[in-house]
N, C-alpha and C positions, 0 to 999 in steps of 0.2 A: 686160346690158352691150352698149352698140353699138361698132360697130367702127370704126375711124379709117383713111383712107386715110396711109400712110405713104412716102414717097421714099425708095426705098435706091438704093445704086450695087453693082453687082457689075461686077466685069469691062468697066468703061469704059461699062457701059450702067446707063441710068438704069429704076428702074422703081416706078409708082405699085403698093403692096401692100397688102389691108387687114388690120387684125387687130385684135385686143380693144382695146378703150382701159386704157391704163393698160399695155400691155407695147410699147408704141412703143421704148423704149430695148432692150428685150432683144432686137427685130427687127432694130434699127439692127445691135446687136451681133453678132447669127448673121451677117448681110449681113456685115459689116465682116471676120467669120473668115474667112467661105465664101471670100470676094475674096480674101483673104491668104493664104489654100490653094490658092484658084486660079493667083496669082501664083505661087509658090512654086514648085507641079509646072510650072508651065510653065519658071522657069527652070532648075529641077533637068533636066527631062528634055526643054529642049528643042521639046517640044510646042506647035504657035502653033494648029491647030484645035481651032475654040473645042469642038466637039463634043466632040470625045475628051479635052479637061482635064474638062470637064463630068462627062461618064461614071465618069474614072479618078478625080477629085473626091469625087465622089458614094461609087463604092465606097470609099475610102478613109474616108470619113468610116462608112456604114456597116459597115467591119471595125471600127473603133472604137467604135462603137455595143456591137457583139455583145462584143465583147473585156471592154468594160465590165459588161456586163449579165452575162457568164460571172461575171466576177470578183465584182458584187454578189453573186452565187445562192452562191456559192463561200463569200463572206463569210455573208452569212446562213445558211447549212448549220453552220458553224461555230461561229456564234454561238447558232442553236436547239441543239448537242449541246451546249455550253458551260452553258446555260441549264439543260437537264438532269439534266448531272450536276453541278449544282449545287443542283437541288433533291434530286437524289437521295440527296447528300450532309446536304442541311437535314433529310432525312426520317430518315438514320440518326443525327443527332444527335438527334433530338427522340425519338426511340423511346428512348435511352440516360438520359434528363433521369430525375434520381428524383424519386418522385411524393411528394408533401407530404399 
């Protein structure tokens, strides 16, 4: 796959960006959140330098990140003991089956 030069806008500036062909629209999209996060903290808190919405942006998205990824690990732990003792359960059904 070759990559495609794409125009996003963040934060009042423009910028050419490449990536895969065929995820132009999903790039536009992250662009489109980033910027509306960016806006967001800045009005919340106030903050006009652009460095430090950038930074506090960034972590923020990254505590979301980890938060998420806890919760899958969380969920899938969950789901492998589920898994389990379910077969554990098929196992003492099948051992009770009378033989023919």
């Amino acid at each position: 796959m070759s990559n495609q030069a794409v125009e996003i806008q963040v934060y009042g500036r423009s910028f050419k960006v490449n990536c895969p062909a065929g995820q132009e629209d999903a790039l536009r999209a992250a662009a489109a959140d980033f910027d509306q996060r960016l806006k967001d903290l800045s009005e919340r808190t106030k903050i006009t330098n652009a460095e430090q919405l950038l930074m506090f942006t960034g972590l923020n998205i990254c505590n979301e990140l980890h938060s998420e990824r806890q919760e899958q690990q969380r969920n899938a732990e969950k789901l492998s003991n589920r898994i389990n003792e379910m077969e554990d359960l098929l196992e003492k059904a099948l051992q009770y089956q009378p033989k023919r």
